[in-house]
C-alpha positions as CSV (number, residue, x, y, z in Angstrom):
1,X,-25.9,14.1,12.1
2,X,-23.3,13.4,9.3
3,X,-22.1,10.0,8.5
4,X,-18.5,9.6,7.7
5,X,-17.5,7.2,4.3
6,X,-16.5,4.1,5.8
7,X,-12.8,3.1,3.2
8,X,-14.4,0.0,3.0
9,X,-17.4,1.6,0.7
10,X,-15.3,3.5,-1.4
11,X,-14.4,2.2,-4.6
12,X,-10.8,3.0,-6.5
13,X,-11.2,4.1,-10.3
14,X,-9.0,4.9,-13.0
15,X,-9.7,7.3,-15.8
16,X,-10.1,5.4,-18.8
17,X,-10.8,7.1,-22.6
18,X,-12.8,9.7,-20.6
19,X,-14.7,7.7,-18.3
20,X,-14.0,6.4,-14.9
21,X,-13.2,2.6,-14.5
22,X,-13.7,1.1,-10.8
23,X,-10.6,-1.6,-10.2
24,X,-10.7,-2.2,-6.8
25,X,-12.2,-1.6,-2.8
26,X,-10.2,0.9,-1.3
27,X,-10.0,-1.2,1.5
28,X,-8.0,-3.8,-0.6
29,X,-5.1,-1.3,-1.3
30,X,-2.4,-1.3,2.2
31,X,-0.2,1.2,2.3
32,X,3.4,0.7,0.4
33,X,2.2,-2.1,-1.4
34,X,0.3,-2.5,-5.1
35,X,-2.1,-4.7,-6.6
36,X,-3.0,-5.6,-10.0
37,X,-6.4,-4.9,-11.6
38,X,-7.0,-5.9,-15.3
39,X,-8.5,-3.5,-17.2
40,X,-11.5,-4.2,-20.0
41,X,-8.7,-3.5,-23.2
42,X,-7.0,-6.6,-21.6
43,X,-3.8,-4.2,-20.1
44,X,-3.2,-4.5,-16.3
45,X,-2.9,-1.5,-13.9
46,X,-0.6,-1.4,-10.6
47,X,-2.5,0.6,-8.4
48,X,-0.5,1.6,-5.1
49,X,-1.7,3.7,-2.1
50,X,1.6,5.4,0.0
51,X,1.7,6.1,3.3
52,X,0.1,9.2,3.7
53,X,-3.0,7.6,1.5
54,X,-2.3,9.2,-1.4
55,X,-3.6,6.8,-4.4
56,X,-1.2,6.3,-7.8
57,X,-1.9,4.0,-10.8
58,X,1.0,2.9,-13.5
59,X,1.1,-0.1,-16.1
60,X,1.8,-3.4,-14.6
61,X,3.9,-4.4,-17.4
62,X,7.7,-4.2,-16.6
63,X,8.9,-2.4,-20.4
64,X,12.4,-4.2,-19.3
65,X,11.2,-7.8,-19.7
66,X,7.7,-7.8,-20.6
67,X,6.2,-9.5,-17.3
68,X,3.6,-7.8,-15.4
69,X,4.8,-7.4,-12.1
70,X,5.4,-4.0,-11.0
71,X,2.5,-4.3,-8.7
72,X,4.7,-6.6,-7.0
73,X,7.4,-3.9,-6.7
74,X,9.4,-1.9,-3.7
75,X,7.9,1.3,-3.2
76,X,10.1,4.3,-2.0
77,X,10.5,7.9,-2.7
78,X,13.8,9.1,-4.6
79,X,14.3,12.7,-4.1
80,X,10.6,13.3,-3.1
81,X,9.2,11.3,-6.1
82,X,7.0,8.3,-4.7
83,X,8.2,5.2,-7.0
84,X,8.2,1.5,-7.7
85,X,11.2,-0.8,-8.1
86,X,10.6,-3.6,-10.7
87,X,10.7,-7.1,-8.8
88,X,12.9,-8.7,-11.3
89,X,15.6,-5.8,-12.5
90,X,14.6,-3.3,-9.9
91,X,14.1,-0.9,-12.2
92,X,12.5,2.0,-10.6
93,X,9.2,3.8,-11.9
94,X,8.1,7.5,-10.7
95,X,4.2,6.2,-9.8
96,X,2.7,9.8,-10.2
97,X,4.2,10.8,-14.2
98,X,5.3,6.5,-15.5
99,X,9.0,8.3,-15.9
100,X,11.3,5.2,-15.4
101,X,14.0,6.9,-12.9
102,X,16.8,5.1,-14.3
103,X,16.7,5.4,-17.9
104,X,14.8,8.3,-19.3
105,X,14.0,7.0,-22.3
106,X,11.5,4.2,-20.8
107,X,7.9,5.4,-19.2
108,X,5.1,3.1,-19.0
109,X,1.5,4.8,-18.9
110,X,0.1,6.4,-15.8
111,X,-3.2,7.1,-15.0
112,X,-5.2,9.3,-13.2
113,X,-7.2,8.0,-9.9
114,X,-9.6,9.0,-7.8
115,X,-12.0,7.4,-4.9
116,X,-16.0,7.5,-5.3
């Protein structure tokens, strides 16, 4: 008999200077909507999880205005790229690459994730 993961025992982790960092329950993370996790440098990480469960990590920080809030943000997909829209200039974020959509010269970091 094989006994199926329940999502509430998996644990979300980021890749952090070559080691994985656990930021949240997987359980915590509803679909088209982010939370923040603070990260041990002091930073903060949006972590979303779309639709089809497929699990992205950006910066929190907004490089617009300097508040961290794009945890907060809209999620959508823009020509097939998942994103974010900052809550304050809606700003919008490609969550897999940190490429800000509307001016290419902003990205903030992304980070890899993965489930354990």
């Amino acid at each position: 008999m094989t006994l199926a993961l329940e999502t509430t025992d998996l644990k979300v982790e980021l890749a952090l200077d070559d080691d994985w960092f656990a930021v949240c329950d997987l359980s915590t993370l509803l679909p088209g909507r982010g939370v923040a996790a603070l990260l041990p440098d002091g930073r903060q990480a949006a972590i979303f999880r779309d639709r089809s469960g497929e699990l992205f990590a950006i910066d929190n920080r907004d490089p617009f205005t300097g508040a961290a809030v794009l945890s907060r943000g809209l999620t959508g997909t823009h020509q097939g790229r998942p994103f974010v829209a900052s809550p304050l200039l809606k700003q919008r974020f490609d969550l897999a690459s940190g490429q800000c959509l509307d001016d290419e010269a902003v990205r903030v970091t992304a980070y890899k994730v993965r489930t354990s």
